[in-house]
C-alpha positions as CSV (number, residue, x, y, z in Angstrom):
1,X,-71.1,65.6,71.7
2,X,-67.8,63.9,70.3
3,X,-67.7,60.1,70.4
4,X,-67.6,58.6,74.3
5,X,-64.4,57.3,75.0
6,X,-65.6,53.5,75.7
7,X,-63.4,50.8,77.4
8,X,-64.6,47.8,75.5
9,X,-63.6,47.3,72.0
10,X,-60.1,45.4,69.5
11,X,-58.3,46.7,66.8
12,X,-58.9,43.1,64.9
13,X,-55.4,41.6,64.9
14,X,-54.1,41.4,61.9
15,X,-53.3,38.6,60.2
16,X,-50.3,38.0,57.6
17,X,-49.7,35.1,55.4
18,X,-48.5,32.2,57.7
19,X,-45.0,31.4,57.3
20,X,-42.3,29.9,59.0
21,X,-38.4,30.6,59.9
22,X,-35.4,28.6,59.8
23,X,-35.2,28.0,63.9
24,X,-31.8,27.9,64.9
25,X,-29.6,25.0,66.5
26,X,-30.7,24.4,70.2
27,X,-34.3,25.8,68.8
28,X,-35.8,22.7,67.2
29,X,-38.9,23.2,66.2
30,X,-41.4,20.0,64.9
31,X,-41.1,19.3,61.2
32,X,-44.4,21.3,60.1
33,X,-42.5,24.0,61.3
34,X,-40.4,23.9,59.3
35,X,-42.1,24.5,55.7
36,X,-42.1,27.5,54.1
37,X,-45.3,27.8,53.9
38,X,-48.3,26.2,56.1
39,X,-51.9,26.5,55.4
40,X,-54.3,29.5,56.7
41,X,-55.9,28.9,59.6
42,X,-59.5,29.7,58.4
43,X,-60.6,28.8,61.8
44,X,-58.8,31.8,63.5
45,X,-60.8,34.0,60.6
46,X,-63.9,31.9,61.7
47,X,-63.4,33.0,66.0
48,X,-62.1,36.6,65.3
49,X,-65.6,37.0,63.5
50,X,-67.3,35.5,66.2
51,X,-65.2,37.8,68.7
52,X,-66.6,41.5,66.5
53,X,-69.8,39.9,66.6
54,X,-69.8,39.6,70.4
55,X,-68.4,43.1,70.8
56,X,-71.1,44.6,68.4
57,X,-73.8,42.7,70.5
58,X,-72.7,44.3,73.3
59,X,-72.7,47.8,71.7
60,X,-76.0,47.7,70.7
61,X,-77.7,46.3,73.1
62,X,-75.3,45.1,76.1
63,X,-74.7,48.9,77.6
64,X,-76.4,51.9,77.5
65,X,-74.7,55.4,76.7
66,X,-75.0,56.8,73.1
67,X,-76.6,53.7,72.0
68,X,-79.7,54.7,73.6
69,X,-80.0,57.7,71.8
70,X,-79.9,55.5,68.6
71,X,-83.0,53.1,69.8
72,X,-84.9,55.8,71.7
73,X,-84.7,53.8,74.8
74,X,-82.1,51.9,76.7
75,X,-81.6,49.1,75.4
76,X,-82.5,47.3,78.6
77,X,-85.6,48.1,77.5
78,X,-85.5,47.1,74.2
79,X,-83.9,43.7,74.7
80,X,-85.7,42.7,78.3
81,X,-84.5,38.8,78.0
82,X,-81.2,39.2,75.5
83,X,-79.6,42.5,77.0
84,X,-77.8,40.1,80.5
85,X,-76.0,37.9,77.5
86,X,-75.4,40.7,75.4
87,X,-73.8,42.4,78.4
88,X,-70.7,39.9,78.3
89,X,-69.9,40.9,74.5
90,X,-67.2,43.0,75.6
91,X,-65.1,40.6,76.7
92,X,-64.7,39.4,72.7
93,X,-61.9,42.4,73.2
94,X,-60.0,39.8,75.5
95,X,-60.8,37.2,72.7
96,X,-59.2,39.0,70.2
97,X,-55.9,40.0,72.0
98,X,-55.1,36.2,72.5
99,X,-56.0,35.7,68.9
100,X,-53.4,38.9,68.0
101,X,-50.3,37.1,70.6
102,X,-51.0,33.9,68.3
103,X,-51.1,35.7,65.3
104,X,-48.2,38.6,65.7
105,X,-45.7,35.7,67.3
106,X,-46.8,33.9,63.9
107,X,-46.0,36.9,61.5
108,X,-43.2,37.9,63.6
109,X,-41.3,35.1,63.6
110,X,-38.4,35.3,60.6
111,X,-39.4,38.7,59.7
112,X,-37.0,41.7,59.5
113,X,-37.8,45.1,61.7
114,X,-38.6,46.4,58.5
115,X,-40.7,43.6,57.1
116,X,-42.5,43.6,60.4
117,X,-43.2,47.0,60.3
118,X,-44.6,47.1,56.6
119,X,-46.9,44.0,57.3
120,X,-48.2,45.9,60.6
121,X,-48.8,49.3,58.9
122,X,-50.0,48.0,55.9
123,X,-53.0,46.0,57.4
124,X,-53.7,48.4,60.0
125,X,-53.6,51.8,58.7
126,X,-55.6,52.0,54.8
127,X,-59.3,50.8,56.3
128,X,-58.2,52.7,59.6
129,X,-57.8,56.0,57.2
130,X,-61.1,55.5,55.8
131,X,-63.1,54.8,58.7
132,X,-62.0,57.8,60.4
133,X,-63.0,60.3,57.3
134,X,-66.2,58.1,56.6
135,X,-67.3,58.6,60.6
136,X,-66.3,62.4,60.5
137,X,-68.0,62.7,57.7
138,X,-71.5,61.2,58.6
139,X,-71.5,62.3,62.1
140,X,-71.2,65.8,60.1
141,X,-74.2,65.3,58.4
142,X,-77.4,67.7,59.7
143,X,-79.4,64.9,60.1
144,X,-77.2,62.8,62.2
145,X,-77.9,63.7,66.0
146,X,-74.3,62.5,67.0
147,X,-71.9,65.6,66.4
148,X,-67.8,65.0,65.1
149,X,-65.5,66.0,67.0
150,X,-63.3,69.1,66.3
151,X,-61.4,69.2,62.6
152,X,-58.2,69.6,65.0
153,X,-59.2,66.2,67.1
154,X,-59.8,64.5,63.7
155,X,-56.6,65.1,61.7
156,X,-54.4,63.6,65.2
157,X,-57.0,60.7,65.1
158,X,-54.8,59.9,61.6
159,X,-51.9,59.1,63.1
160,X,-53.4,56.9,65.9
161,X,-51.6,58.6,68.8
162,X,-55.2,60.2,70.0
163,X,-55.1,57.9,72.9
164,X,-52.1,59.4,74.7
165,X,-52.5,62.8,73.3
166,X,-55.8,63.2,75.1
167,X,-57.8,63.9,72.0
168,X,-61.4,63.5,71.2
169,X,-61.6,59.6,69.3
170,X,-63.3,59.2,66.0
171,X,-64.0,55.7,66.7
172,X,-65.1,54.4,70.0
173,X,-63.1,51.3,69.5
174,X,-59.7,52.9,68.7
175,X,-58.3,52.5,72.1
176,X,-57.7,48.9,71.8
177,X,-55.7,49.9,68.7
178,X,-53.3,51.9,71.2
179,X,-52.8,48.8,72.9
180,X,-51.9,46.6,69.8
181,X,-49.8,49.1,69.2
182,X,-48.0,49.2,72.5
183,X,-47.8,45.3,72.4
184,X,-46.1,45.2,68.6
185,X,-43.6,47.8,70.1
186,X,-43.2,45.6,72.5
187,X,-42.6,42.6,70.8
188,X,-40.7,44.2,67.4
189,X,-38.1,45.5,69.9
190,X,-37.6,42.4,72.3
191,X,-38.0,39.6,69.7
192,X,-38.1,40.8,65.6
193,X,-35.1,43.1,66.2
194,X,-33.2,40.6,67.8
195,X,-34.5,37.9,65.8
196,X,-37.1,35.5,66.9
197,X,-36.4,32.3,68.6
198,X,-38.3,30.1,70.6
199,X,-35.9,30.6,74.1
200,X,-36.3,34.5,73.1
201,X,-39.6,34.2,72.9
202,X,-40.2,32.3,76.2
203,X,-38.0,34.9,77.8
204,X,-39.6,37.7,76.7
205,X,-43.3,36.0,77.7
206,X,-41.9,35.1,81.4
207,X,-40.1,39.1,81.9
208,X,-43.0,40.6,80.5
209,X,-45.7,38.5,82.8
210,X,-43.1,39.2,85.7
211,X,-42.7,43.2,85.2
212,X,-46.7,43.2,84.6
213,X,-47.2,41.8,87.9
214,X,-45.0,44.1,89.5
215,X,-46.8,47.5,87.4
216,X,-49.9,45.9,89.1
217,X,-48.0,46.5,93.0
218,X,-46.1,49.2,91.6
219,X,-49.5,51.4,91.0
220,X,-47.4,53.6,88.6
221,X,-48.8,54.8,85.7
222,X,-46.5,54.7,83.6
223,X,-45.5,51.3,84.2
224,X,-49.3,50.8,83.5
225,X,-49.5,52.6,80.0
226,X,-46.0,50.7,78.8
227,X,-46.6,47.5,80.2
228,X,-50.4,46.8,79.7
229,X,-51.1,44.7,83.4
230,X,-54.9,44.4,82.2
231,X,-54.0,43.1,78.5
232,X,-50.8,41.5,78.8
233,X,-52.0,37.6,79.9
234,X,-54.2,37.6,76.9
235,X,-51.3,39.1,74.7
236,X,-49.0,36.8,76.1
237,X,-51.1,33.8,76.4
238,X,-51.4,34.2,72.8
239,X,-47.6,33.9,72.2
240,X,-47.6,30.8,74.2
241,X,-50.3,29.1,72.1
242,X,-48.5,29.9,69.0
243,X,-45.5,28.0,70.9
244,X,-47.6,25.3,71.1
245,X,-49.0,25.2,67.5
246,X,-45.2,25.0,66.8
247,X,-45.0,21.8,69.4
248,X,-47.7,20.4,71.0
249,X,-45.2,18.9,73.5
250,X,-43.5,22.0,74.7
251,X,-44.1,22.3,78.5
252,X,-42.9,25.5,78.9
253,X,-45.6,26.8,76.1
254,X,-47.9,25.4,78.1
255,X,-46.8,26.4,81.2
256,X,-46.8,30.2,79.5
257,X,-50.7,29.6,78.6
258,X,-51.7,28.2,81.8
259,X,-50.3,31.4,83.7
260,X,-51.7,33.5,81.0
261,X,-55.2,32.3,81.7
262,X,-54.9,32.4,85.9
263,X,-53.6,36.1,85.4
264,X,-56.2,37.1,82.5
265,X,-59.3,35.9,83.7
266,X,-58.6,37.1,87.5
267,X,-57.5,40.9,85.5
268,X,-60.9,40.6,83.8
269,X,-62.9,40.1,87.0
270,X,-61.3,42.9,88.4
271,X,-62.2,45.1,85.5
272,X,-65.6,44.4,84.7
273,X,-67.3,42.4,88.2
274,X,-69.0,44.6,90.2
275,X,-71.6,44.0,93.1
276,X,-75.5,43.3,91.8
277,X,-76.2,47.5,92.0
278,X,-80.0,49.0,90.3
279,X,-77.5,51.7,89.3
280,X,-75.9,49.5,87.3
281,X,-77.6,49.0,83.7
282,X,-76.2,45.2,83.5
283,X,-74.4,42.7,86.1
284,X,-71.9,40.3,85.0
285,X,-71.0,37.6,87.4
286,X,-67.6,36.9,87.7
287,X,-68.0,32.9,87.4
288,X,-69.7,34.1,83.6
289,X,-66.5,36.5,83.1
290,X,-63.9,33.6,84.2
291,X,-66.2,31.0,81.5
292,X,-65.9,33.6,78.5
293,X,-62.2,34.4,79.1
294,X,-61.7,30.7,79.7
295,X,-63.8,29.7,76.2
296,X,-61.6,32.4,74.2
297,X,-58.7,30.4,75.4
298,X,-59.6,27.0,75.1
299,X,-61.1,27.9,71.2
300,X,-57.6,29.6,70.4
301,X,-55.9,25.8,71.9
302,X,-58.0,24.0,69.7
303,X,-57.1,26.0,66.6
304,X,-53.5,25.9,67.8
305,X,-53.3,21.7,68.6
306,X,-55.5,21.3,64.9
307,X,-58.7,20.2,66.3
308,X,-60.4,22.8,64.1
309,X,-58.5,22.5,61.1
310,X,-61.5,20.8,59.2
311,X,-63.1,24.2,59.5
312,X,-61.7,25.3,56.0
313,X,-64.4,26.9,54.5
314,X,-63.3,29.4,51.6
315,X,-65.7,31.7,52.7
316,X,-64.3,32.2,56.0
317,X,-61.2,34.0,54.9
318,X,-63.8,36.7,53.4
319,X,-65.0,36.9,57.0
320,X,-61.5,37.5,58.3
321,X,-60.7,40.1,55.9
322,X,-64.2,41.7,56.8
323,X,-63.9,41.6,60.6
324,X,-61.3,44.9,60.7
325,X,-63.2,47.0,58.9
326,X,-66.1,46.0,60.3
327,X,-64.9,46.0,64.1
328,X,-63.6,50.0,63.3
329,X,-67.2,51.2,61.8
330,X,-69.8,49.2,63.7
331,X,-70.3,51.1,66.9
332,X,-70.5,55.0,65.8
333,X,-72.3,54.1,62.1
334,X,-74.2,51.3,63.9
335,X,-76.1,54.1,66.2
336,X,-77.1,56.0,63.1
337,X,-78.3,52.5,61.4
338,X,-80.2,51.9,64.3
339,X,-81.5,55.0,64.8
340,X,-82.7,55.1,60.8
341,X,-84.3,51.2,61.2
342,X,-86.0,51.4,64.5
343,X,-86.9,55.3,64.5
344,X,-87.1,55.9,60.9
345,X,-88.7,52.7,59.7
346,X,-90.5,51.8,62.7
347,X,-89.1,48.6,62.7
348,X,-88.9,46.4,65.6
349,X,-85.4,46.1,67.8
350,X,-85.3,42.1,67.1
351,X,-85.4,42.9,63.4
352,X,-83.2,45.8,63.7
353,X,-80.3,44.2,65.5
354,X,-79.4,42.0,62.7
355,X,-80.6,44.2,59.6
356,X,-77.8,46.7,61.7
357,X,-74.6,44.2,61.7
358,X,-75.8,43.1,58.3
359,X,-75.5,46.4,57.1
360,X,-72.2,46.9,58.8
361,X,-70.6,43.5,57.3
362,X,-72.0,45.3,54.2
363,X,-69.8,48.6,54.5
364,X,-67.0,46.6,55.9
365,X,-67.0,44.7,52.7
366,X,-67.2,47.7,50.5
367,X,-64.2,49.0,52.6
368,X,-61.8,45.9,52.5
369,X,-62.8,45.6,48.3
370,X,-61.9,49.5,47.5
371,X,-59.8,51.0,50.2
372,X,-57.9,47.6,51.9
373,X,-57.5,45.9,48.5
374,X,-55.8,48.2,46.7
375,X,-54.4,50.3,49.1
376,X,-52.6,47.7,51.7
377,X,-50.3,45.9,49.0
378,X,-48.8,49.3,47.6
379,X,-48.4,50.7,51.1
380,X,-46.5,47.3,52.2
381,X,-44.0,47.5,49.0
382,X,-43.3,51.4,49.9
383,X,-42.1,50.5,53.1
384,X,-40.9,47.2,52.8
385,X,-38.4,48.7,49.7
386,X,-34.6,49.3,51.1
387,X,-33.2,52.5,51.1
388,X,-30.9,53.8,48.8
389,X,-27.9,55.1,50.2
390,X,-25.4,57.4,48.2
């Protein structure tokens, strides 16, 4: 069987080197931002590892599915007590599109098409690469009891258009990478190209909010698959908190956040709430869905107005650079870790749960130090390097 096509998982946002733009008259920005250069935000590194961590919880023992193959059991079996809290993991995906508004808006802002483009590609597509041939390849494996999917399947899964061709995913978690991409399209075309300013910005926050409303009447689905109505207040609420890092005093920022979270957390009810049901292998209440989408927001405020800023520990921007890599290989080479812990070595879930994500952090690390180091600079020169023309 090829990998299930799951509904629950983030490409990790990528993050670029914060910097800001000249803003232009009528665009006044507060003085901070107007450096040209303002300190990392080792908090956001800090919550986007929390966010993988809450979506590999709820892989491994918040659903059912493959996963059960892995542990020999469901896993509401194997986690009797944990498996209700685990269950709300998969809104860490909603996390982690308000933490890629915030940071895109960030990286976007004074950045050429082309600039934009090679800071996008580069962070996305080397540990990407890898992760695809290392899952194809272990899934391949005789002893693995998941099977790959098709040679044709994998070679489209490289160009990370698998999602709207209808081909077989390597990774589980690669749809949420179809909608990063969707939003960056999104956004490089209606601010970057133009050039970013903070009334473009608000503009393009307010149409696109309007038009996703109107996809949501509209019931079209191609209105639905270019304007994201289930992702874009998260998206978008993310812009607007990166308009108020910029000025806490900005009412219309605010006023883009607090529409952001009404819309988002009523879009998330309606996608994962469902009646108590034995059927059902978890419930989720929707007062517990609103209070995890409302957390996500209110941690991404904090980090925005500064409140966090004493979180500076060096080692969290190791974490940051480790939650990509991780967030693509956790799910798929999770199942076979948990299979070889709990099945192989007999040892117990509680103590194969974390031995698992440790040993994904582990791979992840081994990933961003061999492939994403070396690979993600190179690939950002080619592509940021002018053309020649004769």
């Amino acid at each position: 069987m090829s990998p299930p096509k799951s509904s629950t998982a983030p490409a990790l946002p990528p993050e670029a080197g914060p910097r800001a733009a000249a803003v232009p008259p009528g665009d006044a920005a507060p003085p901070a931002a107007g450096r040209s250069h303002v300190p990392r935000l080792r908090a956001l590194d800090a919550l986007r590892l929390v966010a993988a961590l809450m979506v590999a919880g709820y892989h491994y023992g918040g659903r059912d599915g493959e996963v059960s193959l892995a542990w020999g059991t469901s896993p509401q079996s194997q986690f009797p007590t944990l498996h209700p809290w685990l269950a709300y993991g998969c809104l860490g995906v909603q996390v982690f599109f308000v933490i890629s508004g915030f940071v895109i808006c960030l990286s976007g802002w004074g950045r050429s098409p082309r600039s934009f483009f090679a800071s996008r590609a580069s962070r996305l597509l080397p540990s990407y690469w890898a992760a695809v041939v290392l899952v194809t390849a272990v899934f391949a494996l005789p002893a693995v009891a998941y099977h790959a999917v098709s040679p044709s399947d994998a070679l489209v899964n490289l160009t990370l258009m698998q999602e709207p061709l209808g081909a077989d995913r390597v990774l589980g978690v690669c749809w949420t990478l179809w909608a990063e991409i969707r939003f960056y399209a999104l956004f490089a075309l209606c601010v970057v190209l133009p050039g970013a300013t903070r009334r473009r910005v608000i503009l393009f926050c307010a149409s696109w909010t309007l038009a996703a409303a109107i996809a949501v009447a509209a019931k079209e689905p191609l209105l639905d698959l270019v304007l994201m109505p289930d992702h874009a207040p998260f998206f978008i609420g993310g812009i607007g908190l990166y308009l108020v890092h910029r000025d806490p005093r900005d009412a219309f920022a605010w006023g883009i956040v607090g529409v952001s979270w009404l819309i988002g957390q009523n879009r998330a009810v309606e996608g994962l709430w469902h009646a108590q049901d034995p059927a059902h292998f978890s419930y989720r209440s929707s007062v517990g869905i609103v209070l995890v989408v409302t957390l996500g927001f209110l941690a991404v405020a904090a980090i925005a107005l500064g409140a966090l800023n004493r979180v500076d520990w060096r080692w969290l921007t190791v974490a940051g650079a480790l939650t990509y890599p991780f967030y693509l290989l956790h799910e798929h080479l999770g199942w076979v870790a948990i299979a070889a812990y709990h099945r192989g070595l007999g040892l117990p879930s509680y103590a194969t749960l974390p031995l698992t994500v440790a040993t994904m952090l582990l791979l992840a690390w081994l990933l961003n130090r061999y492939v994403e180091g070396p690979s993600a600079p190179r690939l950002r020169a080619a592509l940021s390097k002018p053309r020649r023309t004769s």
